[in-house]
Backbone as JSON Lines, residues from 0, in Angstrom:
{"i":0,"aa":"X","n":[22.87,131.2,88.68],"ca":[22.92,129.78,88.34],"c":[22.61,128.97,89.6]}
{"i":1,"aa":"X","n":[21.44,127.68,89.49],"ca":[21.38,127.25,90.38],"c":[22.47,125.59,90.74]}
{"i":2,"aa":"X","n":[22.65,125.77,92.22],"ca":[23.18,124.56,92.53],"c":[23.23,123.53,92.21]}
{"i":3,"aa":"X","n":[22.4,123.03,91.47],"ca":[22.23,121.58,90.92],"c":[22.88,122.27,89.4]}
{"i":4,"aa":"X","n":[22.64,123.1,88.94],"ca":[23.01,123.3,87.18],"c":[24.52,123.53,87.29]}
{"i":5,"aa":"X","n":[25.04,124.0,88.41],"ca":[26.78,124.42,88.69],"c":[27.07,123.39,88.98]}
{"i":6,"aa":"X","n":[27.3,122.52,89.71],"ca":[27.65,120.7,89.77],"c":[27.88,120.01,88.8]}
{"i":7,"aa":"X","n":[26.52,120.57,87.92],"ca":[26.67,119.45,86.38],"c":[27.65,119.76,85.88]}
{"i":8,"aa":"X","n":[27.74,121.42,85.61],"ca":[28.87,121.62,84.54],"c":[30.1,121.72,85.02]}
{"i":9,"aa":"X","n":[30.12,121.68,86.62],"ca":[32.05,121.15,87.2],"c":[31.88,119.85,87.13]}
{"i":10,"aa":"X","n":[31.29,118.47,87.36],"ca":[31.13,117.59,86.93],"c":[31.57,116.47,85.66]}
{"i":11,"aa":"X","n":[30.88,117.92,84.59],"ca":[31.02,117.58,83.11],"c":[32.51,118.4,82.56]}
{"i":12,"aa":"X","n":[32.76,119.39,83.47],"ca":[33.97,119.85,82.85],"c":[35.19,118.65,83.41]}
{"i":13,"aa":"X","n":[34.75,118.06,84.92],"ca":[35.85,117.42,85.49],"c":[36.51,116.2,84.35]}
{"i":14,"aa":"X","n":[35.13,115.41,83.73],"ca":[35.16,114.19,83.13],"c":[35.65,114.97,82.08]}
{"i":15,"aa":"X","n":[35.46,116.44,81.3],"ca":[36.35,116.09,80.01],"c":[37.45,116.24,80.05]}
{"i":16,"aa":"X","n":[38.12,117.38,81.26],"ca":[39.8,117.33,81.68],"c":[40.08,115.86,81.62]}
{"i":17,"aa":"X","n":[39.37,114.87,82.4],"ca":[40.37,113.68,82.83],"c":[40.73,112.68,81.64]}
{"i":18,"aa":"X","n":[39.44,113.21,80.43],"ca":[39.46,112.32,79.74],"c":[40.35,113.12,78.87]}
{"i":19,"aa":"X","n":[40.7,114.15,78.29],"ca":[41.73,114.31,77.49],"c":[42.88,114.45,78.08]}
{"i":20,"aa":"X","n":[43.24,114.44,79.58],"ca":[44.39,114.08,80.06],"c":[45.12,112.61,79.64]}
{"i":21,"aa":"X","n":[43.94,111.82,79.74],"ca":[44.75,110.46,79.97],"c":[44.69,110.18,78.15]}
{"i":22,"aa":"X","n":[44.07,110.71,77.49],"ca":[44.4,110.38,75.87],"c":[45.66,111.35,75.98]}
{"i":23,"aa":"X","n":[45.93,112.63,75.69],"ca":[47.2,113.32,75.99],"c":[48.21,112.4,76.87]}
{"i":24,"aa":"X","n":[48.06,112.17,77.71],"ca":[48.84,112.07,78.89],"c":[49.65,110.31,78.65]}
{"i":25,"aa":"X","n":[48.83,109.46,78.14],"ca":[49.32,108.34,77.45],"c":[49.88,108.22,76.39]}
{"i":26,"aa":"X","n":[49.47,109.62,75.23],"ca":[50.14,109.84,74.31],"c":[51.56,110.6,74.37]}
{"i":27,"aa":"X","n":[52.01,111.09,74.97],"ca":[53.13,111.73,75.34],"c":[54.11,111.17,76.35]}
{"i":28,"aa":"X","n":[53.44,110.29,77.02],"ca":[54.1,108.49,77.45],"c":[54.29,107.74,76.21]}
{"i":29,"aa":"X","n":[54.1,107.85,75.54],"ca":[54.02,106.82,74.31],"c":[55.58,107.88,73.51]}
{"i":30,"aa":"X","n":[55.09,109.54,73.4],"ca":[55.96,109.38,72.28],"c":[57.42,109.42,72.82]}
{"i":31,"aa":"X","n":[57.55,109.95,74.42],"ca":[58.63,110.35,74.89],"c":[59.55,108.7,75.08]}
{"i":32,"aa":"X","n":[58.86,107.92,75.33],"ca":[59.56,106.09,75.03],"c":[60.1,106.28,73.71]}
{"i":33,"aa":"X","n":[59.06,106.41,72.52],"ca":[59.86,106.21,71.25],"c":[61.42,107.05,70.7]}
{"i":34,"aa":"X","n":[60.58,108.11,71.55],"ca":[62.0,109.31,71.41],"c":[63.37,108.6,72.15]}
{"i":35,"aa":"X","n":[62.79,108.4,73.31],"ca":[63.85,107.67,73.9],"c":[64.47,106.62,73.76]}
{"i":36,"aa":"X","n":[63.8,105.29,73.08],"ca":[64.13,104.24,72.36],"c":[65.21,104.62,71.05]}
{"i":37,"aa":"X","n":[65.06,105.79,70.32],"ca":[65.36,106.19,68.75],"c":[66.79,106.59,69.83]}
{"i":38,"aa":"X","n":[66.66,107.55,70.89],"ca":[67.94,107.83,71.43],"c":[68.86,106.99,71.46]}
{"i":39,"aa":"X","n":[68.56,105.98,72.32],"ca":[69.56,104.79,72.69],"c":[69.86,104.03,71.76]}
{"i":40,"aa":"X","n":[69.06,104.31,70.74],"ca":[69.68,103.34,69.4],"c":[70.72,103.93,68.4]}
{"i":41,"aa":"X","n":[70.52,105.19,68.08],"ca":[71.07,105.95,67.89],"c":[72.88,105.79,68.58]}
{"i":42,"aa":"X","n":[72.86,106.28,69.77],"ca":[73.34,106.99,70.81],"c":[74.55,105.03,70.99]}
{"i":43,"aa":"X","n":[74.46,104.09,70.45],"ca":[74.24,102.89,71.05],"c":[76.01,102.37,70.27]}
{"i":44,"aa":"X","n":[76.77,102.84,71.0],"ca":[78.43,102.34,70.46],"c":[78.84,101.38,69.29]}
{"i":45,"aa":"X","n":[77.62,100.29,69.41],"ca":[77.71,98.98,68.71],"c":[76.84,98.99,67.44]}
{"i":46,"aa":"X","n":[76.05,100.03,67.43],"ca":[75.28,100.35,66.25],"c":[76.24,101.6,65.39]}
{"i":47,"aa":"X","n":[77.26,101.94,66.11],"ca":[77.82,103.7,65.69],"c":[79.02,102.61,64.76]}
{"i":48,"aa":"X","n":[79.85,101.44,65.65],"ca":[80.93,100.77,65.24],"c":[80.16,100.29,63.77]}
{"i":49,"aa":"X","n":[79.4,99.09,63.43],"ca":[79.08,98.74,62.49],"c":[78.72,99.56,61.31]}
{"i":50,"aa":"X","n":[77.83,100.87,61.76],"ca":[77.77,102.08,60.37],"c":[79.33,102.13,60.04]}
{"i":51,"aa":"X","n":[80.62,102.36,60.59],"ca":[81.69,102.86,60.48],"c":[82.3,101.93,59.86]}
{"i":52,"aa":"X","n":[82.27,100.4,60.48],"ca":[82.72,99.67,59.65],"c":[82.17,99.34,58.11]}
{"i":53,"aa":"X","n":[80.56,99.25,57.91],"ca":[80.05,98.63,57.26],"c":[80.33,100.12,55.84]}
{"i":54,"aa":"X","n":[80.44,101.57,55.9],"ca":[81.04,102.57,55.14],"c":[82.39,102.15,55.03]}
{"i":55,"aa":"X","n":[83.31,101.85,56.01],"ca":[84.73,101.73,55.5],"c":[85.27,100.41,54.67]}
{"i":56,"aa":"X","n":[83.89,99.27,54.81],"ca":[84.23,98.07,53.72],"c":[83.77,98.44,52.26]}
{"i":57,"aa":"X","n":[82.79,99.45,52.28],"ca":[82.46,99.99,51.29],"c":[83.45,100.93,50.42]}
{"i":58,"aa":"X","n":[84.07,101.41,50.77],"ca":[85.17,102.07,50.74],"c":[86.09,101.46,50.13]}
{"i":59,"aa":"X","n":[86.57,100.39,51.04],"ca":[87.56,99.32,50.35],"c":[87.65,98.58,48.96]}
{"i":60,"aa":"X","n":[86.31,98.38,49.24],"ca":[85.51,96.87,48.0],"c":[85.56,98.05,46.93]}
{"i":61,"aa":"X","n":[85.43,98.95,46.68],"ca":[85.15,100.0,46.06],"c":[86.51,100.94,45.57]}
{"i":62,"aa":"X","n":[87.6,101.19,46.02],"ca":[88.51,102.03,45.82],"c":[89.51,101.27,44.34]}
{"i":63,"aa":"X","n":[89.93,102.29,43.92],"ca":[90.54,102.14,42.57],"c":[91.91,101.79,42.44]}
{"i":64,"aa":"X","n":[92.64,100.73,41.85],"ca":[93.51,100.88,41.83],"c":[94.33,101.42,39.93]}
{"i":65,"aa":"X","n":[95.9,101.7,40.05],"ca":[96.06,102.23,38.59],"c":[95.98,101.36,37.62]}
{"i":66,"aa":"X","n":[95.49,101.62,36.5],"ca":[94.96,101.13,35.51],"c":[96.51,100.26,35.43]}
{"i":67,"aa":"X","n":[96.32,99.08,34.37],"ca":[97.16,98.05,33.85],"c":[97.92,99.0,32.85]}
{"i":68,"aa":"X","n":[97.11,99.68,31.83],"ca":[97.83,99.97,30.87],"c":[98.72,101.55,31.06]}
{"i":69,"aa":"X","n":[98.8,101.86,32.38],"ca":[99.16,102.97,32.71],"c":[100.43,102.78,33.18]}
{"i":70,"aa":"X","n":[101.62,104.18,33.22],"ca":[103.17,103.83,33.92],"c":[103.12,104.63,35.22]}
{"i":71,"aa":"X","n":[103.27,103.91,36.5],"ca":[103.6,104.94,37.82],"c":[104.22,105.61,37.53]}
{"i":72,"aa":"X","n":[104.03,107.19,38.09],"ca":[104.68,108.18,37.87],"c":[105.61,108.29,39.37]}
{"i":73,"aa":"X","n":[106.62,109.75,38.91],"ca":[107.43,109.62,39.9],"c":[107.52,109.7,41.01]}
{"i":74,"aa":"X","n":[107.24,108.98,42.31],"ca":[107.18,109.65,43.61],"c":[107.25,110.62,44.1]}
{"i":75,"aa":"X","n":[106.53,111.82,44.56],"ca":[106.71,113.27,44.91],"c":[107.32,113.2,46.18]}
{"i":76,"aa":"X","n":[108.45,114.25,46.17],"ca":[109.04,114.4,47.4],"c":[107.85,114.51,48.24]}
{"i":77,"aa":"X","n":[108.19,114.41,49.7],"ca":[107.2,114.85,51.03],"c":[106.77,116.31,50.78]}
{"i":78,"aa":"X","n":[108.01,116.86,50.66],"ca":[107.49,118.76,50.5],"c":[106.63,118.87,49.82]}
{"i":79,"aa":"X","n":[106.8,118.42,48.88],"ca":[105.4,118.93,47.74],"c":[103.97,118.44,47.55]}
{"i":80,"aa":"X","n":[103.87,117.7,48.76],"ca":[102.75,117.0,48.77],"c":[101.99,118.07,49.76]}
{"i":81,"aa":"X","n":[100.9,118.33,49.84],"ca":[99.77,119.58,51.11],"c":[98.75,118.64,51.23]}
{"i":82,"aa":"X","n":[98.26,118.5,52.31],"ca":[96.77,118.45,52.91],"c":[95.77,119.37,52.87]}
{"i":83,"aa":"X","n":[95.01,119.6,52.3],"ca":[94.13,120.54,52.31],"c":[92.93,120.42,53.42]}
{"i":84,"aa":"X","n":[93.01,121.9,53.89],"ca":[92.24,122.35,54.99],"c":[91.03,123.37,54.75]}
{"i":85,"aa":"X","n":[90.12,123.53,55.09],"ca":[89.2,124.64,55.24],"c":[89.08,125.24,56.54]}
{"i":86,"aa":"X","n":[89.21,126.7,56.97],"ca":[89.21,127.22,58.17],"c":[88.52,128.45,57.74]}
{"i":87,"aa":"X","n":[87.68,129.04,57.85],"ca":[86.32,130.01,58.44],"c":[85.98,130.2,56.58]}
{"i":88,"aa":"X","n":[85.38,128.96,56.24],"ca":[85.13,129.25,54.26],"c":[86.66,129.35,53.62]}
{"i":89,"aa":"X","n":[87.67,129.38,53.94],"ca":[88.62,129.75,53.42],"c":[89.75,128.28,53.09]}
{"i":90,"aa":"X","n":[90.41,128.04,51.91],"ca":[90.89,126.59,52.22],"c":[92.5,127.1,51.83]}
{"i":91,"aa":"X","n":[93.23,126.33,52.65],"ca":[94.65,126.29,52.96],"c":[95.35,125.24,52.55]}
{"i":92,"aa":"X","n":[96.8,124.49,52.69],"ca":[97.5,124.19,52.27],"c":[98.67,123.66,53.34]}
{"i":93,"aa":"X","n":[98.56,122.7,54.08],"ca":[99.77,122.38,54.78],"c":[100.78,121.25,54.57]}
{"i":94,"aa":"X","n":[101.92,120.98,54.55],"ca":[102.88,120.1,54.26],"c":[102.99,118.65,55.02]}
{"i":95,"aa":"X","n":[102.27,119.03,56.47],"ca":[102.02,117.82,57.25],"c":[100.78,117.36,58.21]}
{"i":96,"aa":"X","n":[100.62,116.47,57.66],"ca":[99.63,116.27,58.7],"c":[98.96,116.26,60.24]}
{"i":97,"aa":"X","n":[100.54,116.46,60.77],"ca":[100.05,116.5,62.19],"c":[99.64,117.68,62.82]}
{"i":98,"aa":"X","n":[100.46,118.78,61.88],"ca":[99.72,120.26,61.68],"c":[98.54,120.39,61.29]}
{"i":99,"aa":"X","n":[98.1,119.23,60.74],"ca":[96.3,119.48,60.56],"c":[95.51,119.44,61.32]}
{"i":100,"aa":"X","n":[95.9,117.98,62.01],"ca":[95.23,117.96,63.27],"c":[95.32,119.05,64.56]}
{"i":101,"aa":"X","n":[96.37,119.93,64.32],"ca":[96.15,120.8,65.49],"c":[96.41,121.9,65.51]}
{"i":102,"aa":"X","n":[95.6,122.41,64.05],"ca":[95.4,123.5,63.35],"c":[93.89,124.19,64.32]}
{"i":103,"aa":"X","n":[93.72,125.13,64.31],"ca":[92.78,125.68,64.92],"c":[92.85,127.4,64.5]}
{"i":104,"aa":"X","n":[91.87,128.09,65.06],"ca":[91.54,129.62,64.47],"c":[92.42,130.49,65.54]}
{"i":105,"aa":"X","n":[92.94,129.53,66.36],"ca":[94.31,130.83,67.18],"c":[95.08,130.32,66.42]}
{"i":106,"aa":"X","n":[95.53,129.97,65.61],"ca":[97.17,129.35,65.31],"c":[97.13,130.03,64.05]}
{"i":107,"aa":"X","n":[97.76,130.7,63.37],"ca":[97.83,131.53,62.37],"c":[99.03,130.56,61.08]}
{"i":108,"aa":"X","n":[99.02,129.71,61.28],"ca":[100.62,128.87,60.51],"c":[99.66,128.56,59.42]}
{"i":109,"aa":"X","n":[98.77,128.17,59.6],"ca":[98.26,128.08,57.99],"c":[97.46,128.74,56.92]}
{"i":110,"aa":"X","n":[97.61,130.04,57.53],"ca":[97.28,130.86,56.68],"c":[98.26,131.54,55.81]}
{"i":111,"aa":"X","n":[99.77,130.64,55.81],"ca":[100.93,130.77,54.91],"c":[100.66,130.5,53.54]}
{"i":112,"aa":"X","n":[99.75,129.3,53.59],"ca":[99.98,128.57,52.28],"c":[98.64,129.07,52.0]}
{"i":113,"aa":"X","n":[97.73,129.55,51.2],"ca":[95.99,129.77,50.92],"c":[96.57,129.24,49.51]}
{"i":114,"aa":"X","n":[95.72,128.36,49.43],"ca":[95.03,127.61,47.93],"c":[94.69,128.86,46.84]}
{"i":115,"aa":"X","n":[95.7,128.5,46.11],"ca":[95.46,129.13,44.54],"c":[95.67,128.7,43.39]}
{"i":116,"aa":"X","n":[95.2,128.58,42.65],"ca":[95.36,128.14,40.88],"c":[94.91,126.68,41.13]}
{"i":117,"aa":"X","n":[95.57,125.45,40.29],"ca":[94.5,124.37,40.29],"c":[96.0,123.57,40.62]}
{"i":118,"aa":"X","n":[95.06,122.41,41.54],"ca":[96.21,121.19,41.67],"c":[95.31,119.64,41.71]}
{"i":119,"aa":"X","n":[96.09,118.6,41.87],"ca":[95.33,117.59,41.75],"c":[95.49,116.96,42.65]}
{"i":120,"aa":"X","n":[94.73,116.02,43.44],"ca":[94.2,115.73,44.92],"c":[93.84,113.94,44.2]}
{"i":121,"aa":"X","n":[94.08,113.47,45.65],"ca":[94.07,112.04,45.95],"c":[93.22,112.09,47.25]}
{"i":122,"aa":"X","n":[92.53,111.21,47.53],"ca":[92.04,110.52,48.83],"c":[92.08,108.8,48.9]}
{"i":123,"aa":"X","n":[93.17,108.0,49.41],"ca":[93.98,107.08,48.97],"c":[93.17,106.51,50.32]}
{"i":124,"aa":"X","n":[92.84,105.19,49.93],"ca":[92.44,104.01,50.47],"c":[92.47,103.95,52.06]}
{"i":125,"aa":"X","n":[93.98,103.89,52.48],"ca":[94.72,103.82,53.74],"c":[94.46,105.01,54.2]}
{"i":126,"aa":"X","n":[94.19,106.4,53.64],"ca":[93.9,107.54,54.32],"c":[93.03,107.97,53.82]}
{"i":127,"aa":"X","n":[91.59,107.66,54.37],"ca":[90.26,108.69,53.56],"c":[90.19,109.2,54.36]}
{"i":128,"aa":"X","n":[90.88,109.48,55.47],"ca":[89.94,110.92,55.77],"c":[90.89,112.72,55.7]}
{"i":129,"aa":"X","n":[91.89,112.42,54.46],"ca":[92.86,113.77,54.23],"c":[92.79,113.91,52.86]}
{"i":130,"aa":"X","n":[92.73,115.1,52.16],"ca":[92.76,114.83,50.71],"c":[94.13,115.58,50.59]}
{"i":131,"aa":"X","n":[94.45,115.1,49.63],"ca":[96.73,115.2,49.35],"c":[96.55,115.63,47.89]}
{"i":132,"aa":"X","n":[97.27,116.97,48.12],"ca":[97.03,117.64,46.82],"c":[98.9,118.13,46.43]}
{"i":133,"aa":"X","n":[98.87,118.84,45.23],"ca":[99.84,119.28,45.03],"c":[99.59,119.64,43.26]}
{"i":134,"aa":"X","n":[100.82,120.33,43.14],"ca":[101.16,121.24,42.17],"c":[101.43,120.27,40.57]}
{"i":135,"aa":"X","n":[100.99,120.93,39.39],"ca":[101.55,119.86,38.34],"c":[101.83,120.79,37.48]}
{"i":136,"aa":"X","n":[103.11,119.92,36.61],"ca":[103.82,120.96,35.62],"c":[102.96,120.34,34.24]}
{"i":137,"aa":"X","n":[102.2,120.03,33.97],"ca":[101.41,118.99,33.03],"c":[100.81,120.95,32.2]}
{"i":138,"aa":"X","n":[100.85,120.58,31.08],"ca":[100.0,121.34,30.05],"c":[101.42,122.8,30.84]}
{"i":139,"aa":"X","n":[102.45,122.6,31.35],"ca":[103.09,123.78,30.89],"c":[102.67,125.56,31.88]}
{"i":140,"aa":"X","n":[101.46,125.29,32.55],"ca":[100.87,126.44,33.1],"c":[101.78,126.62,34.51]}
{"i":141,"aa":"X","n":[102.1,125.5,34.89],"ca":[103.36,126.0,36.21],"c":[104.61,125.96,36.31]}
{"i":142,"aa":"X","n":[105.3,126.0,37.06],"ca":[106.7,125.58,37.0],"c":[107.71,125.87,38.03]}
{"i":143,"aa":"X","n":[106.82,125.49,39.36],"ca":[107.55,125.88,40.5],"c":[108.07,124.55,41.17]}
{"i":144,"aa":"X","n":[108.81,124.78,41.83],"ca":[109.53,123.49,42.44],"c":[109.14,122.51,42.95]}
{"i":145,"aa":"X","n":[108.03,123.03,43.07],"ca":[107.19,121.61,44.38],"c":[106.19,121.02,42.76]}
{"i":146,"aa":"X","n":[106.47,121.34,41.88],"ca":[105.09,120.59,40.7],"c":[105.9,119.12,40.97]}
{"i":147,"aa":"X","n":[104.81,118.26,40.53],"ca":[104.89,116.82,40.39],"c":[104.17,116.05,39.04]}
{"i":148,"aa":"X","n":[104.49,115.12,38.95],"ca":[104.13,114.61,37.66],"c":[102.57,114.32,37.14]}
{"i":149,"aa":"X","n":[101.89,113.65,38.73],"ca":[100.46,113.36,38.26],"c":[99.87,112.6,39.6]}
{"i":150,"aa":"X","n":[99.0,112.43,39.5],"ca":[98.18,111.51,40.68],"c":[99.39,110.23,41.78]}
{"i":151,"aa":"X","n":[99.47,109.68,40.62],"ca":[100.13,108.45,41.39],"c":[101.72,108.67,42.23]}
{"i":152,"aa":"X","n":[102.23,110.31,41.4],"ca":[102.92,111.03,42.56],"c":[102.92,110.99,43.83]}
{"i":153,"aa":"X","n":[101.37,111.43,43.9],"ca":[101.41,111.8,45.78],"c":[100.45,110.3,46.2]}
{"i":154,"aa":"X","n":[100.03,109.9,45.46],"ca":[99.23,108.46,46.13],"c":[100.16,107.52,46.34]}
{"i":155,"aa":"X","n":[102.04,107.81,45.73],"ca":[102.79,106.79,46.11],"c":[102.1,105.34,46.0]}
{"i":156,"aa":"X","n":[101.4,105.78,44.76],"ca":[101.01,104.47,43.75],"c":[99.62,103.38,44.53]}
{"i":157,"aa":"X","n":[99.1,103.98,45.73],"ca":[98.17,103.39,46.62],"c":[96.8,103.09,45.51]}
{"i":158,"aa":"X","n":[96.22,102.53,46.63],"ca":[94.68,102.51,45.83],"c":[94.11,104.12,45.82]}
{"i":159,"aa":"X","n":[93.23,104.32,45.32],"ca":[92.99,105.39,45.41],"c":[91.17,105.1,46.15]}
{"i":160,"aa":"X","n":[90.33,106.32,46.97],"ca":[88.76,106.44,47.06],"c":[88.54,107.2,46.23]}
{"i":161,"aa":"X","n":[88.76,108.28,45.42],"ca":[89.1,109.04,44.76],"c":[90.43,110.33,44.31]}
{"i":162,"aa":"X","n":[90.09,110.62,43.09],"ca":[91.0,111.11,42.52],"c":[90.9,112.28,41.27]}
{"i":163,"aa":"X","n":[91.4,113.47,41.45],"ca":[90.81,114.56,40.53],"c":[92.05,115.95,40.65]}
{"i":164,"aa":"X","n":[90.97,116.92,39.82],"ca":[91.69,118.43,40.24],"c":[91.01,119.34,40.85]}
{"i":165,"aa":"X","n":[91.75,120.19,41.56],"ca":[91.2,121.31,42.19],"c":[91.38,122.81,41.92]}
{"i":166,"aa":"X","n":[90.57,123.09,41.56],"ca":[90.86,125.0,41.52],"c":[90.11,126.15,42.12]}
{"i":167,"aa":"X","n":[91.14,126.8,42.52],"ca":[91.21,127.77,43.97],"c":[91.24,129.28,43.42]}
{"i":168,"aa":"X","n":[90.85,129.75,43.68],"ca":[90.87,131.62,43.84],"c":[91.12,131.79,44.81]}
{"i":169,"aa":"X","n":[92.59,132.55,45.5],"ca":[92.8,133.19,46.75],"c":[91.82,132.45,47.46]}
{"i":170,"aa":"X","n":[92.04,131.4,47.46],"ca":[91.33,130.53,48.92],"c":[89.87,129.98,49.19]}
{"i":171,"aa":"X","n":[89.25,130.37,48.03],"ca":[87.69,129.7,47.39],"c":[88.37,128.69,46.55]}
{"i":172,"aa":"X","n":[87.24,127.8,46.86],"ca":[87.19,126.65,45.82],"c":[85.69,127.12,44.69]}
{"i":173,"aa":"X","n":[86.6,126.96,43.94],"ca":[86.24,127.55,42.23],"c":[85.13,126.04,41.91]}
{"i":174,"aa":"X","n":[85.97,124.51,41.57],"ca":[85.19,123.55,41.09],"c":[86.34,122.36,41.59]}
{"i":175,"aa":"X","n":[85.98,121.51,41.36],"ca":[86.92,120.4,41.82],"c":[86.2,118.88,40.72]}
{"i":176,"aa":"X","n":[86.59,118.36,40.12],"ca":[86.55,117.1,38.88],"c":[87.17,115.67,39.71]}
{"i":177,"aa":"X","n":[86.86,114.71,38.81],"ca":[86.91,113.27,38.83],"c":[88.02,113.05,37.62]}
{"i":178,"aa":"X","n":[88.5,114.12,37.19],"ca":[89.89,114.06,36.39],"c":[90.89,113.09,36.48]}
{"i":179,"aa":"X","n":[91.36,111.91,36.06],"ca":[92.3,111.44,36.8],"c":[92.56,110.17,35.35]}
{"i":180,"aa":"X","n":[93.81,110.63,34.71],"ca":[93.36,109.23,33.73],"c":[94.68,108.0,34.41]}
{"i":181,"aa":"X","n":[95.13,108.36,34.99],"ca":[95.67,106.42,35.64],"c":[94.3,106.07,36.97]}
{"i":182,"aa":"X","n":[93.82,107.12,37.55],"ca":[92.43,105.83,37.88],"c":[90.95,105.69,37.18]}
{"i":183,"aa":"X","n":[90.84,107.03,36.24],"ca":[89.63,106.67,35.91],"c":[88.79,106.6,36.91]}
{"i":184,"aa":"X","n":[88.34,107.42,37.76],"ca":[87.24,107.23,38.77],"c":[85.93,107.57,38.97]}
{"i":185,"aa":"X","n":[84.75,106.92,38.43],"ca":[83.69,107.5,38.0],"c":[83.37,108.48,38.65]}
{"i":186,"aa":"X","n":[82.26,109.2,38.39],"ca":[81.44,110.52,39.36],"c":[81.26,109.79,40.57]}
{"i":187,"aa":"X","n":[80.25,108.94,40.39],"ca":[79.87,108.22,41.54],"c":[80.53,107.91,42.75]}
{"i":188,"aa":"X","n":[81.79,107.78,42.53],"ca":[82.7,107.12,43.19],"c":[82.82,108.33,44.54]}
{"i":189,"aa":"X","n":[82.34,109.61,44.19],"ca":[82.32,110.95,45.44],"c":[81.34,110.5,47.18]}
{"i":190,"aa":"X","n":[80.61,109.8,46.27],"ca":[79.49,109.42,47.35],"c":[79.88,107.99,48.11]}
{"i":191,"aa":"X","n":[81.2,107.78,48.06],"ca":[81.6,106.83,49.13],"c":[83.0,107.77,50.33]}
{"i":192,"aa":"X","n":[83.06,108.84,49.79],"ca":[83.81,109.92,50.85],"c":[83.3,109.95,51.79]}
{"i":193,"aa":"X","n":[84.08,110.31,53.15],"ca":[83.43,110.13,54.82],"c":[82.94,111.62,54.43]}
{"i":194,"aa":"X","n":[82.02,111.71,55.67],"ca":[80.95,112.5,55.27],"c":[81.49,114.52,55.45]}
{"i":195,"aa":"X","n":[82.57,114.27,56.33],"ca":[83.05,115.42,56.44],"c":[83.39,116.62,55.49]}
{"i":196,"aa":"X","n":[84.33,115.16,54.54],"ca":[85.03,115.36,53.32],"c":[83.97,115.82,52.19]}
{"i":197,"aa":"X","n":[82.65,114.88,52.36],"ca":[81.9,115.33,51.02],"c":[80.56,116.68,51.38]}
{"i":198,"aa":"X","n":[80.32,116.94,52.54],"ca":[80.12,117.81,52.83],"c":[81.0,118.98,53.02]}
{"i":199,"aa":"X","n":[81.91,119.1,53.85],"ca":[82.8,120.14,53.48],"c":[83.63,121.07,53.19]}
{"i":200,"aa":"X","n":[84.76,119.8,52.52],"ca":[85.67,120.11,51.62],"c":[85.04,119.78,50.13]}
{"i":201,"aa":"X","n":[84.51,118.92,49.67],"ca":[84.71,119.01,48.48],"c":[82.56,118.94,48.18]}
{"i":202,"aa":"X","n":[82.15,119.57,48.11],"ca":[81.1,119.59,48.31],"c":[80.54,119.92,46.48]}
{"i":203,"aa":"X","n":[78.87,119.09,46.47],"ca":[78.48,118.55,45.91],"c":[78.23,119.75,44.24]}
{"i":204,"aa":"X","n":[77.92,120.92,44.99],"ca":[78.06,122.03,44.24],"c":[78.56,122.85,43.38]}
{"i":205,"aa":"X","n":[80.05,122.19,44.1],"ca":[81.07,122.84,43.24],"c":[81.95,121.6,42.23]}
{"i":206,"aa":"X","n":[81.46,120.67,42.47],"ca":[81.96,119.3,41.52],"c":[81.62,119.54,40.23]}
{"i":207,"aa":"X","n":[82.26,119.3,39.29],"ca":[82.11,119.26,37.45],"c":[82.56,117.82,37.4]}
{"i":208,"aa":"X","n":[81.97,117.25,36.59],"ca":[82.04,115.59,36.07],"c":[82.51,115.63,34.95]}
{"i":209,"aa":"X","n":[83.24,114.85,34.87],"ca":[84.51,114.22,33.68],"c":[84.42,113.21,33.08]}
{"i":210,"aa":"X","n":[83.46,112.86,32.28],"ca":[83.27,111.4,31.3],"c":[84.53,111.08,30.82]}
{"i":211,"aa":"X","n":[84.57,109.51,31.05],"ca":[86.12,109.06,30.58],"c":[85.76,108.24,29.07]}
{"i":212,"aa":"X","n":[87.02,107.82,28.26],"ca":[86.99,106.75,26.95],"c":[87.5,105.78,27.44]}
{"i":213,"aa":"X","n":[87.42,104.79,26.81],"ca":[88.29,103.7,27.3],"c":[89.6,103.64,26.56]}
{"i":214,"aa":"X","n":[89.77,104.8,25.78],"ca":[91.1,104.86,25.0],"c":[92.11,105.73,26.11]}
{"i":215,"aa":"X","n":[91.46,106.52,27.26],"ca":[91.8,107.7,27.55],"c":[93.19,107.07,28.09]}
């Protein structure tokens, strides 16, 4: 190859490196800003506060209280009220809450209680982010000490975010309903749960829907 023909083509190779550098090279300036812009907005305390608030007014404006034509039932002792937990797929049963919070996979205390047979669960206004379950002697199938009368038992008559039953196999959740006739709480009403809760504990899969009457 002669000298003048080797020039051209380092020449012509130089100009097309530089020129798809700086199209590349501006474009990847371009996207790493946007990335970084989406970060800080994201990432941005005052944008995180308002999602939190603007879900928890939703929440509010939205939560059920007991029907007019319905009678509060009887206050459930503390004992018989559980928080329900999930720890490695498996869901549990504890009496207090502060044991929930500092429940973890070394601490073996709640693997006393494992969820079995069916109970009925509240997630009450003032506390969405625990669902409060317990035992019912209703239709005759139980009859252990801790049963309670019905919903407004363990909601201690609150508003409710929702309200239903739950049923457990040795520690699977079987299905979980919108069951509840002093609130009546539509299906819909699942998709205002914090996101933990509706992902998962009570997740979308295992829900069965409960059409209500207005006689109910």
């Amino acid at each position: 190859m002669k000298l003048n023909e080797w020039l051209a083509k380092r020449v012509e190779l130089t100009r097309k490196r530089e020129s798809e550098g700086k199209l590349y090279g501006d474009q990847w300036v371009a996207n790493k800003l946007k990335a970084y812009k989406q970060s800080e907005e994201d990432n941005d305390p005052h944008n995180k506060l308002n999602i939190l608030l603007s879900h928890r007014s939703r929440m509010i404006g939205s939560s059920l209280s007991i029907r007019e034509n319905k009678k509060p039932q009887i206050p459930a002792n503390q004992n018989c009220v559980y928080f329900l937990i999930k720890v490695d797929e498996e869901y549990h049963l504890l009496n207090n809450p502060i044991e929930k919070r500092y429940t973890d996979k070394t601490n073996d205390a709640y693997k006393k209680n494992k969820a079995h047979g069916e109970y009925l669960f509240v997630i009450t206004r003032g506390d969405p982010c625990n669902v409060r379950c317990a035992k019912t002697s209703r239709g005759g199938n139980y009859h252990g000490n801790d049963a309670v009368q019905g919903h407004t038992s363990i909601s201690y008559r609150e508003p409710v975010i929702l309200a239903g039953t739950l049923n457990f196999t040795n520690g699977k959740l079987i299905s979980w309903t919108n069951a509840s006739g002093h609130y009546l709480p539509p299906p819909e009403q699942r998709y205002l749960l914090v996101p933990y809760i509706r992902k998962e504990i009570l997740p979308d899969n295992k829900f069965r829907r409960v059409s209500f009457h207005t006689s109910f």
